[in-house]
N, C-alpha and C positions, 0 to 999 in steps of 0.2 A: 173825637179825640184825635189828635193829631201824630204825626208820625214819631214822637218824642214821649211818646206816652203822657201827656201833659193836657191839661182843658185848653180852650184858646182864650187868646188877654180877654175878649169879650167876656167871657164865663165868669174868667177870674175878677174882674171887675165889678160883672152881679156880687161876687161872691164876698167880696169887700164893702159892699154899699150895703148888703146884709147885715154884714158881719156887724159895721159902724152902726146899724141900727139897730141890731137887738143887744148888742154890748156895749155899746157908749165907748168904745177901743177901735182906733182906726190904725187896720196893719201894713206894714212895707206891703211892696209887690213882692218881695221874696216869699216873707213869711203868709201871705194871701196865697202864692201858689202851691206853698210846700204843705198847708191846712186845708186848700179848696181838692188838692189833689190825693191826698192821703184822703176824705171823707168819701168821693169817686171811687178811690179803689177799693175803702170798705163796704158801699153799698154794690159795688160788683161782688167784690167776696159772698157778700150774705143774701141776694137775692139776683147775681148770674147776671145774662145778658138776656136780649128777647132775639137772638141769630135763631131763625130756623132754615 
């Protein structure tokens, strides 16, 4: 994760190319980072990090 708390464009990119395939909806860059990063900080919420 980068210093912006944000994925990087690469991430966000899979996460568009995903997105386009399993919903036939191809989203802005905006809206790909604001769904790719909000789904990141949910699976932190509910299964933490691996920092030991």
């Amino acid at each position: 994760m980068q210093a912006n708390n944000s994925l990087p464009k690469k991430e966000i990119e899979e996460f568009k190319r995903l997105y386009k395939k399993i919903y036939k909806i191809a989203l802005s860059d905006e809206e790909a980072k604001r769904r790719a990063n909000n789904l990141f900080a949910l699976y932190i919420a509910v299964y933490g990090t691996n920092k030991k």
